[in-house]
N, C-alpha and C positions, 0 to 999 in steps of 0.2 A: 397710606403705608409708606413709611420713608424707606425700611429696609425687612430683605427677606431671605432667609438662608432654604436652601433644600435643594431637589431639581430643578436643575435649570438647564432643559431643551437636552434632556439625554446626560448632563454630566451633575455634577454637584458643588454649589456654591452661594455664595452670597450675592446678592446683588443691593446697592445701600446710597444713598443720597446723601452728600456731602455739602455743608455751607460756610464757605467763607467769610467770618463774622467779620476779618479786619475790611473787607470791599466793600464798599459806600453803592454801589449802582446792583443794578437788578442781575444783571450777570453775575451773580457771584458763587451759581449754584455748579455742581458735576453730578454725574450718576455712573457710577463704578462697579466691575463686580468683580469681584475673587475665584477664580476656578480650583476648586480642588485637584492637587495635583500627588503623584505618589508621594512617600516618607515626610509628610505635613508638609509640604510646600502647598504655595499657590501661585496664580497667575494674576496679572490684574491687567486689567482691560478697559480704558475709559470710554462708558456707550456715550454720553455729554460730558461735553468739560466746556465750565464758566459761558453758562447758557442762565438765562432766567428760566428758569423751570415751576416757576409759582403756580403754573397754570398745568402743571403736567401729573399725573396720578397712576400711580401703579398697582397694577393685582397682578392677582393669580390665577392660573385657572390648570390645576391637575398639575402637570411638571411645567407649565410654562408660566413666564410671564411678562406682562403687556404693559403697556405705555401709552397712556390714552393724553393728547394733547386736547386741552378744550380752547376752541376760538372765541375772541368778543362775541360773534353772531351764534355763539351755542352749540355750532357743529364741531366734529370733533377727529381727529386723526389715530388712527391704533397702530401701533407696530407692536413685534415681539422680540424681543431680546433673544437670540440664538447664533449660532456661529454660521460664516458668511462665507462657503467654500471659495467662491470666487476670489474674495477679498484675501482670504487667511487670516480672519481676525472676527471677536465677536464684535453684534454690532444691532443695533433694532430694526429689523424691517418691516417694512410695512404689509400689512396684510391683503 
C-alpha cells in the first residue's frame, strides 16, 4: 500500500508515500500524511523524509495505521502512525 486516506488514530487524513524520481541513491523515498483540518484545510506532517523505505510496508487495521519495517534477517519492526502528545507532532511509534 503506497497511500491511504480515512482514520487516522482518531482524526481524518491521508497518509501517502512520496518518491523522488530526480535522486539517484536509495534515500529518495518520504512518507507524509495530511490531517484534515476545518474549512478544507490540511496539515502536513513528515512521518519519513529521504529515507529508503523499499523495505518498509504499510496497512491498516480499523482506524489505525502501521509501518512494518522488514530487516535482511526477516525480523521485523512495527510502529503506528498517531500523534505524539509529548512531542506535539504526529509521528510513528513503536509498538
Amino acid at each position: 500500500m503506497t497511500s491511504d486516506y480515512g482514520e487516522l488514530a482518531g482524526a481524518y487524513g491521508l497518509a501517502t508515500l512520496i518518491v523522488d524520481k530526480t535522486a539517484k541513491d536509495p534515500k529518495r523515498m518520504s512518507l507524509i500524511i495530511f490531517v484534515e483540518r476545518p474549512d478544507n484545510r490540511s496539515d502536513i506532517y513528515w512521518i519519513y523524509r529521504d529515507m529508503d523505505l523499499s523495505k518498509y510496508r504499510m496497512s491498516r487495521a480499523s482506524g489505525d495505521i502501521f509501518i512494518d519495517e522488514v530487516h535482511d534477517d526477516g525480523s521485523k519492526v512495527v510502529c503506528e502512525i498517531r500523534w505524539d502528545k509529548k512531542e506535539r507532532t504526529w509521528a510513528c511509534r513503536g509498538l
